[in-house]
N, C-alpha and C positions, 0 to 999 in steps of 0.2 A: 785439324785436330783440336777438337773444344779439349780446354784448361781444367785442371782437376782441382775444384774448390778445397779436399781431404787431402790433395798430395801437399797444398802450400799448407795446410795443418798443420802435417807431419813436416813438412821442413821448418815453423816454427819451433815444432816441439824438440826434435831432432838435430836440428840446423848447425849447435855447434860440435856435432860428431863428427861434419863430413869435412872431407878437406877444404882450403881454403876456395880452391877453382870451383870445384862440386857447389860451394854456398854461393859464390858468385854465380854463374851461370843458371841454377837455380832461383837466384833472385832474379835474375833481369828477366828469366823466361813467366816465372809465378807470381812477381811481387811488383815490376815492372814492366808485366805484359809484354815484352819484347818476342819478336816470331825470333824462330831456329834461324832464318836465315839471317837478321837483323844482328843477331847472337856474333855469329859467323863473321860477317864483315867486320864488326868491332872491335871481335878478337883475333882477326887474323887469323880464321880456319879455315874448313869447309862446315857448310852447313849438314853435311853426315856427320862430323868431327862432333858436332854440336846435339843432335840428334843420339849419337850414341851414349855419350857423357849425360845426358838428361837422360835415358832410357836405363843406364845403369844405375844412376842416383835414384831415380824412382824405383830401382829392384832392391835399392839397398834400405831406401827409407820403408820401404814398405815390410822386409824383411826384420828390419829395427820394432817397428810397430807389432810386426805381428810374434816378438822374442818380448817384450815386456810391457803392452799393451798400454801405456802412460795416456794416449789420447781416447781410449777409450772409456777409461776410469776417471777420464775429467768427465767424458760426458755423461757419466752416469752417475758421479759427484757434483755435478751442475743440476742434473734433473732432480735429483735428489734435495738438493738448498732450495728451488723452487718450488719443490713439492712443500717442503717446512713452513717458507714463508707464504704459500699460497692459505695450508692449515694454521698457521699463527695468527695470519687474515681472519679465518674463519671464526676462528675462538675467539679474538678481538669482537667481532660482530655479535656473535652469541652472545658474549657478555654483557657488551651494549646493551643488547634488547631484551636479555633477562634477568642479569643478577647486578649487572655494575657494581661488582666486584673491582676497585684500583688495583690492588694488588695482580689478578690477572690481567689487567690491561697491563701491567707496567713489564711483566712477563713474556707480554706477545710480544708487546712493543722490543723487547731486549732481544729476543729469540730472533726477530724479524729483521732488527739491527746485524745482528752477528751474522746472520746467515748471508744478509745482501753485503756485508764488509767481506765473505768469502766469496760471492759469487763474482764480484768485480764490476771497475766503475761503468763497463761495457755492459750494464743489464739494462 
């Protein structure tokens, strides 16, 4: 069973909803790459034990996501801040080459600033 890159997303974004076991088990299997059955022996279950508690976490996080949609309004306020600073790019450049106007340069330069302070240090 390949690992679902959107399911540890959602257990980022989600993560402190679930219960204590649910975020355990969920980390060792998403964030610690550990197999179901690896799961199992460490915690003293079966690897169905293990298997179903992941398969309902994943009905629950998915459920959670699809009631208030938080990770997909990041990514579309992510694409968004890139888009800004891609265009504040661009009118920084135009300036340059036509008007060298400071006052616009100093404007992209701050718009460009803000946007990447919200995009985060992961850009």
């Amino acid at each position: 069973m390949a690992k679902d890159f959107n399911m540890a997303v959602l257990l980022d974004f989600y993560g402190d909803i679930l219960t204590q076991k649910q975020r355990d088990f969920m980390g060792y299997y998403y964030n610690d790459d550990l197999s179901q059955s690896e799961i199992a022996v460490n915690e003293g279950i079966t690897r169905q034990g293990v298997r179903d508690l992941i398969k309902r976490t994943e009905a629950q996080l998915t459920e959670i996501e699809n009631s208030l949609g938080l990770v997909r309004q990041f990514g579309e306020i992510r694409r968004g801040l890139d888009e800004i600073i891609a265009c504040a790019g661009e009118i920084n450049d135009y300036n340059l080459r036509y008007s060298l106007s400071r006052e616009i340069n100093e404007r992209a330069a701050r718009i460009t600033s803000i946007a990447q302070s919200l995009v985060g240090p992961n850009n």
